[in-house]
SEFI-894329 format. One line per 4 residues: their letters; for each residue x, y negated, z of N, C-alpha, C. Coordinates in nm, 3 decimals. Layout:
# SEFI-894329
A = X/Y/Z/X/Y/Z/X/Y/Z; ...;
***
This chain:
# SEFI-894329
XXXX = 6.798/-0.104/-3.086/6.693/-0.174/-3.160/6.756/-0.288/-3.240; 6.762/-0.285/-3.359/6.787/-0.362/-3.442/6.660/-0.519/-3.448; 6.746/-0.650/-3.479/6.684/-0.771/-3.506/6.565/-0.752/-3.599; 6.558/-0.691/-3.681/6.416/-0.658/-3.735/6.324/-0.591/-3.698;
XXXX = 6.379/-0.503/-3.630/6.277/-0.449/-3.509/6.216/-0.501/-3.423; 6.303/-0.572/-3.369/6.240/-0.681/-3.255/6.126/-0.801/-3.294; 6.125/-0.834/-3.387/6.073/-0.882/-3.505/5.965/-0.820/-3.543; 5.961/-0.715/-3.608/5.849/-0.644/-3.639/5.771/-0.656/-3.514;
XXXX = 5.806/-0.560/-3.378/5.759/-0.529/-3.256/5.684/-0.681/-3.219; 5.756/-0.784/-3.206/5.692/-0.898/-3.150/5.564/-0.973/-3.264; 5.559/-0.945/-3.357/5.440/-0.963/-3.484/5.338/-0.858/-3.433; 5.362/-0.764/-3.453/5.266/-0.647/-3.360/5.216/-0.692/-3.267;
XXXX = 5.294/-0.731/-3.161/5.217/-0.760/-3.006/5.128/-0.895/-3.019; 5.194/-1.019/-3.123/5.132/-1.086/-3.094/4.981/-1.112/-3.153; 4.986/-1.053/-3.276/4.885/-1.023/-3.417/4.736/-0.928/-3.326; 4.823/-0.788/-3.263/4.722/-0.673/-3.225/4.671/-0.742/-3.083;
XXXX = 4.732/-0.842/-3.009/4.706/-0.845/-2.898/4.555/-0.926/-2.869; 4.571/-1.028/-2.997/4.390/-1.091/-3.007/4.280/-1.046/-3.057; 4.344/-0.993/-3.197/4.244/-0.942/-3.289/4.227/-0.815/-3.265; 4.068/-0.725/-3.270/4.078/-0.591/-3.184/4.110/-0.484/-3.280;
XXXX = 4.225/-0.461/-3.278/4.304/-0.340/-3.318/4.407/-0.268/-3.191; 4.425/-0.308/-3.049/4.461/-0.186/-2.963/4.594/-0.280/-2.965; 4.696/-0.362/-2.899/4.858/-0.380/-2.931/4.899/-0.233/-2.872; 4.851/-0.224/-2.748/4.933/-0.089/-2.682/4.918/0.052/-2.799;
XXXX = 4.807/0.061/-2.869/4.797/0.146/-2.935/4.940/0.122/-3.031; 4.918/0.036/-3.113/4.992/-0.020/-3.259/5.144/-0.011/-3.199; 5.174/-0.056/-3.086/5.367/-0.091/-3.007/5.441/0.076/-2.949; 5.274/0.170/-2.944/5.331/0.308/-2.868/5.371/0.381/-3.073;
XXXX = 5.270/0.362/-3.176/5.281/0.414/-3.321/5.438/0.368/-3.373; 5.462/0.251/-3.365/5.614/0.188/-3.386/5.725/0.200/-3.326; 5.706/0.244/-3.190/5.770/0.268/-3.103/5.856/0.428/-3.163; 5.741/0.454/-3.200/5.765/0.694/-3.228/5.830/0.620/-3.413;
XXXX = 5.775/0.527/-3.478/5.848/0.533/-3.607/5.995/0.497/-3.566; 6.055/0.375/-3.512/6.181/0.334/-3.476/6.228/0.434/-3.395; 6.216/0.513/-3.361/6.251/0.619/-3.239/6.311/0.528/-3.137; 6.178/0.433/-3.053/6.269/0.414/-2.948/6.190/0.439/-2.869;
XXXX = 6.258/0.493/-2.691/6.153/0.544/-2.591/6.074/0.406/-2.535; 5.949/0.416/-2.522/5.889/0.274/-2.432/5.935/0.246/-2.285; 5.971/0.375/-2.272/6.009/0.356/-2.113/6.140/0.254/-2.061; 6.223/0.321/-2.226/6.383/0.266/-2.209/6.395/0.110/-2.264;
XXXX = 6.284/0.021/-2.302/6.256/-0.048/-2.413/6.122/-0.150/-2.304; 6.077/-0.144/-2.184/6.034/-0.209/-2.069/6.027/-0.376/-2.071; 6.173/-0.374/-2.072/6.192/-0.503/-2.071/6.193/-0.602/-2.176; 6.216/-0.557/-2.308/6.137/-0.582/-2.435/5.967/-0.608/-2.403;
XXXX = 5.890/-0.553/-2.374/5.786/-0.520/-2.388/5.717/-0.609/-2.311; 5.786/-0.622/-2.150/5.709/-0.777/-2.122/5.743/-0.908/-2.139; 5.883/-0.916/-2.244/5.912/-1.013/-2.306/5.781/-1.064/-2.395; 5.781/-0.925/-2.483/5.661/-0.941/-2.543/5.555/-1.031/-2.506;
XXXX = 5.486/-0.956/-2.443/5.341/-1.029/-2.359/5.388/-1.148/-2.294; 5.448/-1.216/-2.234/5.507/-1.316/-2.222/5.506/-1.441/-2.368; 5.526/-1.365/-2.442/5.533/-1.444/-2.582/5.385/-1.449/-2.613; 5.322/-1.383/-2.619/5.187/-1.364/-2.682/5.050/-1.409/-2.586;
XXXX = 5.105/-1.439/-2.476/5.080/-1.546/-2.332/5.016/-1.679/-2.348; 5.151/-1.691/-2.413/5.181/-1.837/-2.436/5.077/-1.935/-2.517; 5.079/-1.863/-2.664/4.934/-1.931/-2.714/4.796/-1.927/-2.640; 4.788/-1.817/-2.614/4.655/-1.818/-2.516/4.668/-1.924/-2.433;
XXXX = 4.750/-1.935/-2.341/4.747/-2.085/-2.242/4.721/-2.200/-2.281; 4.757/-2.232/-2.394/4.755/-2.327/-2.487/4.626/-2.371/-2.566; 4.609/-2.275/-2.607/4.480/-2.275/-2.678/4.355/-2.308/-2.596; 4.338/-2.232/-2.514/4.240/-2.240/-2.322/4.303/-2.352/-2.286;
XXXX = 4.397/-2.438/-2.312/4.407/-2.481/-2.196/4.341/-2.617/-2.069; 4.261/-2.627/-2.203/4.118/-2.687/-2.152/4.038/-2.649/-2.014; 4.003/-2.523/-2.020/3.927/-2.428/-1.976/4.038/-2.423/-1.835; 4.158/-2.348/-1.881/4.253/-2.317/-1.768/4.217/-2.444/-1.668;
XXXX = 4.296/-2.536/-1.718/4.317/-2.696/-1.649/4.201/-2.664/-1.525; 4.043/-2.670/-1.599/3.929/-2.672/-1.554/3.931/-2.600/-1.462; 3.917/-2.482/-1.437/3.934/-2.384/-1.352/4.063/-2.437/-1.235; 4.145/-2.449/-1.270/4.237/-2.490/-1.135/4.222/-2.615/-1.085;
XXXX = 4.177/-2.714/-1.172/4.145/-2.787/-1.060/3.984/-2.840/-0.995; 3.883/-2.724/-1.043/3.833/-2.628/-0.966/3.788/-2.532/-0.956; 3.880/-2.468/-0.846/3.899/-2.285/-0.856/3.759/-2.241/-0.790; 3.699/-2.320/-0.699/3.565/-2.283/-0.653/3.448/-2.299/-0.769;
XXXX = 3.403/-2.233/-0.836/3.331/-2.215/-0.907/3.324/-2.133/-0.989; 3.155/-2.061/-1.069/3.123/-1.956/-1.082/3.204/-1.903/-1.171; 3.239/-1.972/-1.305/3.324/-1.918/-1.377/3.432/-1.844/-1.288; 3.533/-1.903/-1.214/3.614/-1.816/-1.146/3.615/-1.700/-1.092;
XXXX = 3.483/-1.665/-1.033/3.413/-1.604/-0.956/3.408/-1.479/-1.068; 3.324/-1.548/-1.192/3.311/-1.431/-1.318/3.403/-1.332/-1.371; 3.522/-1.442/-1.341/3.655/-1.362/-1.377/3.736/-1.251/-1.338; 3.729/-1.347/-1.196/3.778/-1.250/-1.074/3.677/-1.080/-1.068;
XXXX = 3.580/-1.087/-1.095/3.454/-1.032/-1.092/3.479/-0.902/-1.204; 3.532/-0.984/-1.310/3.522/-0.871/-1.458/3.673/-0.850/-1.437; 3.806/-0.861/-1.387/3.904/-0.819/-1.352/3.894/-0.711/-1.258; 3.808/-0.694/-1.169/3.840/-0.584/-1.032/3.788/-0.446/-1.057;
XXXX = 3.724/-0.417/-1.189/3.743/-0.293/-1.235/3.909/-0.252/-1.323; 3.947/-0.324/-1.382/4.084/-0.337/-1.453/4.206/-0.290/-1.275; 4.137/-0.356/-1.210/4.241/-0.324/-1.087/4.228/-0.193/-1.021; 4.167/-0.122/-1.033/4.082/-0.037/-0.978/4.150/0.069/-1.068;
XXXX = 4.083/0.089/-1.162/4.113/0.181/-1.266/4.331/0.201/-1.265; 4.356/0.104/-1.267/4.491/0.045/-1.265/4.573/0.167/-1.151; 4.502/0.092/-1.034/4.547/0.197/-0.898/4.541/0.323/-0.893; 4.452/0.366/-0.914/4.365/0.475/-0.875/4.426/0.564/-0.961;
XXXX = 4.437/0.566/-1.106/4.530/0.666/-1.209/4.663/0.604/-1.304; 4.721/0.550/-1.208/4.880/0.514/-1.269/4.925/0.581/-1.324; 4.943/0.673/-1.251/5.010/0.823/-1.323/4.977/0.869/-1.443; 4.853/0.892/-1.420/4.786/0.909/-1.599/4.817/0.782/-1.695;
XXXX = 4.787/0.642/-1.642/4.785/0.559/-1.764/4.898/0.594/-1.807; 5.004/0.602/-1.733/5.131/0.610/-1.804/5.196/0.688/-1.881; 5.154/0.798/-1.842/5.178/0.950/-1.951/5.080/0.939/-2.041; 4.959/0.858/-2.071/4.899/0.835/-2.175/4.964/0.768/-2.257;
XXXX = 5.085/0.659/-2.259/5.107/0.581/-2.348/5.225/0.634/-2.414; 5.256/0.770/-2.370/5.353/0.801/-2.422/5.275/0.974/-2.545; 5.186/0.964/-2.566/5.082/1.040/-2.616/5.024/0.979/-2.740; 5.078/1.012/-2.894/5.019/0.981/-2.969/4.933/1.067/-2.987;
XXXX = 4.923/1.140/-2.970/4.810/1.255/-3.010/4.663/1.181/-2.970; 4.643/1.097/-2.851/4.569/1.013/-2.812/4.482/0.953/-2.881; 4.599/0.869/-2.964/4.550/0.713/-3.040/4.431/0.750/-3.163; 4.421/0.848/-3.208/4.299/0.884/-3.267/4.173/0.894/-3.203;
XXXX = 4.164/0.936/-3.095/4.072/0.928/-2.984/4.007/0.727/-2.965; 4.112/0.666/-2.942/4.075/0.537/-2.944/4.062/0.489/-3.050; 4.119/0.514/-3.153/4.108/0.443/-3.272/3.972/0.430/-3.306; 3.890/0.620/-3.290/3.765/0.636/-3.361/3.651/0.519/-3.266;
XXXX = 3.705/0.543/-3.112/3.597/0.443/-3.020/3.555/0.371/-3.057; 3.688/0.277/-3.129/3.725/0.117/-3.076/3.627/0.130/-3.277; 3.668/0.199/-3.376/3.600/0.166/-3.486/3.441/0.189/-3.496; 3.386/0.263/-3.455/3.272/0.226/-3.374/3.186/0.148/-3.260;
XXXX = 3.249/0.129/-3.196/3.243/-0.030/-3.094/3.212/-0.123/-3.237; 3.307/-0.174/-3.299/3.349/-0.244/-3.412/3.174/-0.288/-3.496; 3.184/-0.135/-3.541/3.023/-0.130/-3.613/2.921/-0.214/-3.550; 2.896/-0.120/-3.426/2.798/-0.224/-3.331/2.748/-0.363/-3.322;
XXXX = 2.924/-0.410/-3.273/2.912/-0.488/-3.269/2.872/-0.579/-3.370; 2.915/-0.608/-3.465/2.828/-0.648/-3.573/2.664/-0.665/-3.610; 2.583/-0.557/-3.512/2.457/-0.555/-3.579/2.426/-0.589/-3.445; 2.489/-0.683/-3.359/2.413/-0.717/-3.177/2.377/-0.871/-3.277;
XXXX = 2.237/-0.891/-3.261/2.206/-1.019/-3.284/2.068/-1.094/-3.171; 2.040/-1.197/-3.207/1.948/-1.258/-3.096/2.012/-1.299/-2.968; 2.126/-1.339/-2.996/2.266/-1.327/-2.864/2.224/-1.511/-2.844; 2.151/-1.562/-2.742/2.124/-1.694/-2.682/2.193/-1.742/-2.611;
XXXX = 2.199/-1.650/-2.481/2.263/-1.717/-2.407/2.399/-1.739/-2.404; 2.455/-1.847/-2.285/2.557/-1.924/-2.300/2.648/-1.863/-2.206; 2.771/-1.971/-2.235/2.895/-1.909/-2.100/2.806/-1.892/-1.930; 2.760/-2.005/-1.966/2.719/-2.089/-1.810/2.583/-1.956/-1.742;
XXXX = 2.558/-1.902/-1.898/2.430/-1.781/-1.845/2.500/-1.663/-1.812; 2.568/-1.656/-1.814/2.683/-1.468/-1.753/2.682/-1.429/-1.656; 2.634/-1.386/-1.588/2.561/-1.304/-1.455/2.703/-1.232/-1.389; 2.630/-1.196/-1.258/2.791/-1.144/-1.205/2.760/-0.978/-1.240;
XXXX = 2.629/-0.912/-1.270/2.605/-0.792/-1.345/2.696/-0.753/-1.462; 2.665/-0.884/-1.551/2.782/-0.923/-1.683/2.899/-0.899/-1.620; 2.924/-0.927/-1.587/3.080/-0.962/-1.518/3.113/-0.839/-1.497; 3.078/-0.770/-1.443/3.102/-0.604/-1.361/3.107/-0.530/-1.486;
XXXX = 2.989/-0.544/-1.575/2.987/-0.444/-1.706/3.093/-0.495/-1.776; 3.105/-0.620/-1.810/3.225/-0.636/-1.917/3.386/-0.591/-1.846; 3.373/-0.625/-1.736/3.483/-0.584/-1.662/3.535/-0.414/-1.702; 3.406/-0.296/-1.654/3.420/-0.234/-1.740/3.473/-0.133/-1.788;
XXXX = 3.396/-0.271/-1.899/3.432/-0.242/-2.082/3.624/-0.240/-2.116; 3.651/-0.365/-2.009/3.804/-0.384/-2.008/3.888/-0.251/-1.934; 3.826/-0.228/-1.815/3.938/-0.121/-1.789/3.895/-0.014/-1.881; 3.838/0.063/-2.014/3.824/0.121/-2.062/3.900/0.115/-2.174;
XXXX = 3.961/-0.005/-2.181/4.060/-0.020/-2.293/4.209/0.057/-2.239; 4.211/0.095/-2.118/4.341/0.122/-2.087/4.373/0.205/-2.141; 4.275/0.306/-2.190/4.287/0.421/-2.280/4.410/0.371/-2.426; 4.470/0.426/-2.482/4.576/0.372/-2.573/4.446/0.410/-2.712;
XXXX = 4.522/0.345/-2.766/4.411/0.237/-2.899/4.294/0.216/-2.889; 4.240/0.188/-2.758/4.123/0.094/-2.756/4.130/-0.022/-2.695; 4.091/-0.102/-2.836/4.118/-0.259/-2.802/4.025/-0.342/-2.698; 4.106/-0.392/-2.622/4.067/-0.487/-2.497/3.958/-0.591/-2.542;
XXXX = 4.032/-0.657/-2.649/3.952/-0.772/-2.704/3.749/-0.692/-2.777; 3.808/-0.586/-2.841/3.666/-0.530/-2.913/3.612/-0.481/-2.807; 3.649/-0.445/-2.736/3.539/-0.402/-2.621/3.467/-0.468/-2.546; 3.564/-0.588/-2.474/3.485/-0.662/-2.417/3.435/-0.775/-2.454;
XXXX = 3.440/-0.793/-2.629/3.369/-0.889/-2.658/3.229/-0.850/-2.705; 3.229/-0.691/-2.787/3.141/-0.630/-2.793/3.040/-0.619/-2.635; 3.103/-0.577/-2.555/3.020/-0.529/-2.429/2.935/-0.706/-2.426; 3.010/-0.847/-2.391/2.944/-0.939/-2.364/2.842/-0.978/-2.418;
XXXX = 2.819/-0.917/-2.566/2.759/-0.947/-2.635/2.608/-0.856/-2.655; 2.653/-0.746/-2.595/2.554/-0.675/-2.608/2.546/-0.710/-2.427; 2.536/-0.766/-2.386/2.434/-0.872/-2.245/2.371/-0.982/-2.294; 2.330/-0.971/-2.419/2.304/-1.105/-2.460/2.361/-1.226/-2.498;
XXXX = 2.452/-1.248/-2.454/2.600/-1.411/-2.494/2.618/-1.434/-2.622; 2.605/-1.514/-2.697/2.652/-1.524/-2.804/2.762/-1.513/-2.828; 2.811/-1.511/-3.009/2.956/-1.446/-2.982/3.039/-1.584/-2.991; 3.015/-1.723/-2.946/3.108/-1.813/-2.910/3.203/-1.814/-2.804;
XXXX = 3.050/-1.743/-2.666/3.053/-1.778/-2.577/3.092/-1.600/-2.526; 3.083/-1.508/-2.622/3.194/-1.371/-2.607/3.313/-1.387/-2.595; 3.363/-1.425/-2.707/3.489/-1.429/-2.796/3.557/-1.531/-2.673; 3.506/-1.653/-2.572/3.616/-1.742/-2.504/3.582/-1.666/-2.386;
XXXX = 3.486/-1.630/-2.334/3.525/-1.557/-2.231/3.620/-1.412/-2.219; 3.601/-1.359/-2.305/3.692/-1.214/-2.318/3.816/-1.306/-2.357; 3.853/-1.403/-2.409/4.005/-1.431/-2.418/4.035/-1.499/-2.243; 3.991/-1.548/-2.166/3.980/-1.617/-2.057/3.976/-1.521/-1.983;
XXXX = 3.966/-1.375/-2.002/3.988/-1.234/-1.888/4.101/-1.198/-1.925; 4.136/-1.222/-2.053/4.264/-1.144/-2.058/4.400/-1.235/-2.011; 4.375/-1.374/-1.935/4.459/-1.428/-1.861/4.482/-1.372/-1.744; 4.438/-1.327/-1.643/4.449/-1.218/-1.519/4.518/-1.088/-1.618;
XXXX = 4.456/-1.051/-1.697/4.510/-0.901/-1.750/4.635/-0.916/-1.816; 4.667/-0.994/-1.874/4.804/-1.009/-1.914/4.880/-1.033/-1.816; 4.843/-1.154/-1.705/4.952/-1.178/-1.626/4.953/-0.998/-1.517; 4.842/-0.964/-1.493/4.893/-0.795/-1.409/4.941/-0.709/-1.480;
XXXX = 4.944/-0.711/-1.664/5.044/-0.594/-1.672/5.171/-0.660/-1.678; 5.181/-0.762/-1.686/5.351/-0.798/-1.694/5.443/-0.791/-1.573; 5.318/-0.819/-1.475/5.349/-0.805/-1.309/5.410/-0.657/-1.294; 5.266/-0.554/-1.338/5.271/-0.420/-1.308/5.406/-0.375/-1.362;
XXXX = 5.486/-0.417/-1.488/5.542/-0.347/-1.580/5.697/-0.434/-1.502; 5.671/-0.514/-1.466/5.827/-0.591/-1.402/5.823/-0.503/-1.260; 5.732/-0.491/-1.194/5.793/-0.403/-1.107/5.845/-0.259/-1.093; 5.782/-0.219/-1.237/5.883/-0.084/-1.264/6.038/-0.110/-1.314;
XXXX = 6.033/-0.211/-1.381/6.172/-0.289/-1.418/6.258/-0.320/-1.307; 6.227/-0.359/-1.157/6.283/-0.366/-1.033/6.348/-0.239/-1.006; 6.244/-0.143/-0.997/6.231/-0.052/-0.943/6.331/0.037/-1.014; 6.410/0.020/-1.145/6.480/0.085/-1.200/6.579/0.008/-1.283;
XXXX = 6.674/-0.054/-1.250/6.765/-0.178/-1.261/6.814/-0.145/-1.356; 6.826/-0.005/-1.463/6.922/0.054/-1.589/6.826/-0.020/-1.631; 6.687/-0.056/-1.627/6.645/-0.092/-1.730/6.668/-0.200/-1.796; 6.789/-0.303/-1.747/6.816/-0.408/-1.723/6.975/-0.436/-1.813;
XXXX = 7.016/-0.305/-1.809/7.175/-0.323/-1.842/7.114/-0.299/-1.980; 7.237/-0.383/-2.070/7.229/-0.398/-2.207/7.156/-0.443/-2.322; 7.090/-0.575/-2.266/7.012/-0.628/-2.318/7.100/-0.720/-2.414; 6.979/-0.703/-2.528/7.034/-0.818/-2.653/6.894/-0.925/-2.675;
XXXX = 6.983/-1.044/-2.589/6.932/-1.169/-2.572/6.861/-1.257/-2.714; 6.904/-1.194/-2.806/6.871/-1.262/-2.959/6.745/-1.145/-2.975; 6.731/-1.021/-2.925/6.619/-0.975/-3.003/6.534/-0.975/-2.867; 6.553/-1.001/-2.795/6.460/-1.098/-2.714/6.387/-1.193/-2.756;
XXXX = 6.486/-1.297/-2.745/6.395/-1.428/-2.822/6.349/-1.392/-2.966; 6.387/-1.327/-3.022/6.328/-1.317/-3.159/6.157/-1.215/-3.108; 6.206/-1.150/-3.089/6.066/-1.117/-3.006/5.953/-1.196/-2.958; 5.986/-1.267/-2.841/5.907/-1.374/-2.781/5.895/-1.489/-2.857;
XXXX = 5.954/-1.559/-2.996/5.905/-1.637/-3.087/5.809/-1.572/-3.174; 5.851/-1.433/-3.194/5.774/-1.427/-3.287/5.573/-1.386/-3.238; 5.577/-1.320/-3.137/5.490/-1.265/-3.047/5.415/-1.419/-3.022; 5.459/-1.559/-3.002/5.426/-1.647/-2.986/5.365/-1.718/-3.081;
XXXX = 5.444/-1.755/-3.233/5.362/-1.751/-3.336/5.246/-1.693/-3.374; 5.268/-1.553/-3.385/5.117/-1.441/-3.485/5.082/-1.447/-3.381; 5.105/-1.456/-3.225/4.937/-1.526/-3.130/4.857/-1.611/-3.174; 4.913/-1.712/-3.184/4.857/-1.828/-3.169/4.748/-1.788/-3.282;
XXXX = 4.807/-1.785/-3.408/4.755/-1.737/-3.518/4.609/-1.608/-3.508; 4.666/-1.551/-3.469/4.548/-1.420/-3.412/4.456/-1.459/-3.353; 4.453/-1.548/-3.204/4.325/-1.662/-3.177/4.255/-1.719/-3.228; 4.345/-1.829/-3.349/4.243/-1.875/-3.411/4.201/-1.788/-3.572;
XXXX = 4.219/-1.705/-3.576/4.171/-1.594/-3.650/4.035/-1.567/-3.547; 4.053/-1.499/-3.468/3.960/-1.429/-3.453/3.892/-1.484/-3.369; 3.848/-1.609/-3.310/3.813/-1.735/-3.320/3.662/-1.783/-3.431; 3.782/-1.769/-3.511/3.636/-1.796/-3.648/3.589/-1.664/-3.697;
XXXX = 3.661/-1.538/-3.702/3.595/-1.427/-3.783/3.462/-1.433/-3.660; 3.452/-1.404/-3.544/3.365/-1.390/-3.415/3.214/-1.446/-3.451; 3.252/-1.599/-3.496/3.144/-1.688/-3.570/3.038/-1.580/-3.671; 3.146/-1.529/-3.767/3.088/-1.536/-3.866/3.076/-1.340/-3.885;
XXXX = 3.064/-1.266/-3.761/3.055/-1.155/-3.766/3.074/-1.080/-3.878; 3.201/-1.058/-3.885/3.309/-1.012/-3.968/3.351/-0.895/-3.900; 3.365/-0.819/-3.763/3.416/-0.723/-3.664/3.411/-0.618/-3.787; 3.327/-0.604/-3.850/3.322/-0.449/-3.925/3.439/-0.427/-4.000;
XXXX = 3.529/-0.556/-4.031/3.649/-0.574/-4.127/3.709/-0.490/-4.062; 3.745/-0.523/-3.903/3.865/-0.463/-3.889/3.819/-0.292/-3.829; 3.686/-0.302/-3.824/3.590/-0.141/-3.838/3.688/-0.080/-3.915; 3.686/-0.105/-4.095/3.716/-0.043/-4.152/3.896/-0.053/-4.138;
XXXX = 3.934/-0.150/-4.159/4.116/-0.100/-4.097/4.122/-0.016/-4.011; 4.054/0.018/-3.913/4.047/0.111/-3.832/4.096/0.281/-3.886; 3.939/0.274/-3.998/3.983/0.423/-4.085/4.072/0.431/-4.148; 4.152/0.275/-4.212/4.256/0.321/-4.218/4.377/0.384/-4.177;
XXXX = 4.392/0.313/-4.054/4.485/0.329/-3.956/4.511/0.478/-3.857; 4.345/0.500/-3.884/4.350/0.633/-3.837/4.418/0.749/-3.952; 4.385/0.706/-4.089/4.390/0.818/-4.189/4.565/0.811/-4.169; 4.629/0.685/-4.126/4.747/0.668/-4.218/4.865/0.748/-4.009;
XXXX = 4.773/0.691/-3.956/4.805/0.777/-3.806/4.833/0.930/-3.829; 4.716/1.000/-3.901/4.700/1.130/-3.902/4.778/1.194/-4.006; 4.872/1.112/-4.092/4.926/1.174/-4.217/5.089/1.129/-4.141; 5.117/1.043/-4.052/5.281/1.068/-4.029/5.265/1.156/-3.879;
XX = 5.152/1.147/-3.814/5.195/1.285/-3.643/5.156/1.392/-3.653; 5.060/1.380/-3.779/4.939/1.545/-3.768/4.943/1.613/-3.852;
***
């Protein structure tokens, strides 16, 4: 993997990872253009998310702070709550998630979901209630909405900001809670994905430490950036924008695998 690769790859993760376009979808499409295997390429990958982490903490870190120093309360509860389908789903078909991500034939399948989700979402209005109104029902459904993203190109973020929203939440109080789930979900796939990295120590030999960090700076930047992007598009129900990138992405999917 060449320094521009690493580069490219870490703009990808950090750009696709907020705004709902799928990263796993977009990192498995780049992955088949650079010809490199994901499997052999691991430890890149939770460099990645690691980088694209980082703004999120930052950005929350209001919220975070709040929560730890106190963890007894409902919000926590909500979280923990809309995470334990993501765990579930996780366990139960490993095997499959994983031979899914190596399946472009797939990503059309999610692409079309996630660009319809997209639509929807857009026309959910009369959305009142607040963070503080999110039910632990909410919680379970948006939860989910999230392990349904495991599917490759359906985005985490469009789903479960769409799903919150169609419970009623407005999309202020969508848009920070679906970024505030994907703190548990980021930190378990990096978990999940380092212990296959244990578990297979080649994956370890021959690392280039510069397209590392070039990675994890850059994944750290177009985060931060991607938050507060999609941040304000959320406000101003804009989702159909990236609706239509969608058809693109699909048309331009189906003209280099199909």
């Amino acid at each position: 993997m060449s320094l521009l690769q690493a580069i490219i790859l870490g703009f990808i993760q950090g750009m696709s990872e907020f705004v709902p376009v799928s990263s796993s979808g977009h990192l498995l499409v780049f992955h088949h253009i650079f010809g490199i295997e994901a499997e052999d390429n691991m430890t890149f990958i939770i460099v990645l998310n690691m980088g694209s982490l980082l703004p999120l903490l930052y950005v929350f870190r209001k919220d975070l702070w709040e929560l730890i120093k106190k963890p007894f309360q409902k919000t926590t509860y909500l979280l923990v709550i809309a995470t334990v389908p993501l765990v579930i789903v996780t366990l139960l078909f490993e095997g499959i998630i994983e031979s899914m991500f190596h399946m472009v034939q797939l990503l059309p399948i999610g692409f079309i979901i996630t660009g319809v989700v997209l639509l929807l979402s857009d026309r959910l209005k009369n959305n009142r209630k607040e963070m503080n109104d999110i039910t632990y029902l909410d919680a379970v459904l948006i939860g989910c909405a999230q392990a349904l993203a495991i599917f490759p190109g359906i985005s985490r973020s469009g789903s479960t900001i769409t799903a919150t929203m169609a419970r009623g939440i407005n999309r202020e109080s969508a848009a920070r809670f679906s970024f505030l789930m994907s703190v548990p979900a980021a930190f378990g796939a990096m978990i999940f994905r380092f212990s296959r990295v244990l578990a297979s120590p080649e994956l370890m030999e021959g690392l280039n430490f510069v397209n590392l960090g070039a990675g994890f700076v850059t994944a750290a930047i177009t985060g931060y950036l991607a938050i507060n992007v999609m941040l304000s598009v959320i406000k101003k129900a804009k989702l159909k924008y990236f609706a239509l990138y969608y058809i693109f992405a699909l048309a331009v999917l189906l003209f280099l695998f199909f």
